[in-house]
C-alpha positions in Angstrom: -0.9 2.7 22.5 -1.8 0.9 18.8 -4.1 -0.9 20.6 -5.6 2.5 21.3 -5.0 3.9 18.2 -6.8 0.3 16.7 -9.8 1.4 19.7 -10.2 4.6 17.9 -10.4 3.7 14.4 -12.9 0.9 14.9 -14.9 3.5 16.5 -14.5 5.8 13.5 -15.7 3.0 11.5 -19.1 1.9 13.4 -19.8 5.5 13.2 -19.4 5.5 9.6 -21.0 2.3 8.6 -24.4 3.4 10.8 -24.7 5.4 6.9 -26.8 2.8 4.8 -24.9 5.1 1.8 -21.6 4.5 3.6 -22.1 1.0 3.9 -23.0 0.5 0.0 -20.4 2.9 -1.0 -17.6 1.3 1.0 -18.9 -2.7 -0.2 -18.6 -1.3 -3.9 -15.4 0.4 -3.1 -14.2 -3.1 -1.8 -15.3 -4.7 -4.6 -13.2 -2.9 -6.9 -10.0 -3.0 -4.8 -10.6 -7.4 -4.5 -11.2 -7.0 -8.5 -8.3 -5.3 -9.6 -6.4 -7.6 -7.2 -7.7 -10.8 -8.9 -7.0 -9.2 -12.2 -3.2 -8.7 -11.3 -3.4 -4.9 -11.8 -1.6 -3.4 -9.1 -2.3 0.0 -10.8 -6.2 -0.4 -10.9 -5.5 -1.9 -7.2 -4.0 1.3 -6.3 -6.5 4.0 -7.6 -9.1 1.7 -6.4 -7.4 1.9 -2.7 -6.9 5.6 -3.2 -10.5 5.9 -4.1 -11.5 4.4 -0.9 -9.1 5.8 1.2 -9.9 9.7 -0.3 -13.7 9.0 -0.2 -13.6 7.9 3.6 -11.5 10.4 4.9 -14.3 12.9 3.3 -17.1 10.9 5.0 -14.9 11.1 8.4 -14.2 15.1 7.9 -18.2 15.8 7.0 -19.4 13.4 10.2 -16.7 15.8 12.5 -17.7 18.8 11.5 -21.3 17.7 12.5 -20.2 16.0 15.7 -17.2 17.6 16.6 -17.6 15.6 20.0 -17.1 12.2 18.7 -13.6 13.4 17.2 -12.1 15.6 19.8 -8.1 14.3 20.1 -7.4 13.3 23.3 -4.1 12.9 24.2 -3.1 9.1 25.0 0.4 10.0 26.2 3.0 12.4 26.2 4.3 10.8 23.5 0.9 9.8 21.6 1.6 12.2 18.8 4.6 11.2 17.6 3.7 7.7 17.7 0.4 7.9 16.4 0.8 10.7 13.8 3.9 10.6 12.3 4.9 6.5 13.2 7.8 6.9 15.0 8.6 7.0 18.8 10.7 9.4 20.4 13.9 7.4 22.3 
């Protein structure tokens, strides 16, 4: 199942990164979140992260709406939600 859930996310990111903007936006976003690392600021580290993370999920809901066939959820297992979405498995 997380190899699955890895599948799917790699997806997600080839069909970001076909964006030239993406792809500058996300190597600049990198750039800041390797900098603040070097610099030892865990705080700049973290907004830098956050920034990446927010910015991304935006691109992801935008490119859905657009081509809400490339995002439809499709069920893995009868357990795939609670182990995908909320990281633990039900006994």
């Amino acid at each position: 199942m997380v190899e699955a859930a890895r599948g799917s996310l790699d997806r997600t990111r080839r069909f970001l990164l076909r964006m030239p903007q993406r792809q500058a936006r996300s190597y600049l976003e990198h750039t800041a979140i390797v900098a603040a690392l070097k610099a030892r600021d865990p705080e700049a580290a973290q907004r830098a992260m956050w920034q990446h993370l927010d910015d991304s999920m935006d691109d992801i809901a935008q490119r859905a709406q657009a081509n809400p066939e490339m995002f439809a959820f499709r069920r893995l297992s009868p357990r795939a939600p609670d182990t995908l979405f909320c990281g633990n498995r039900a006994s």
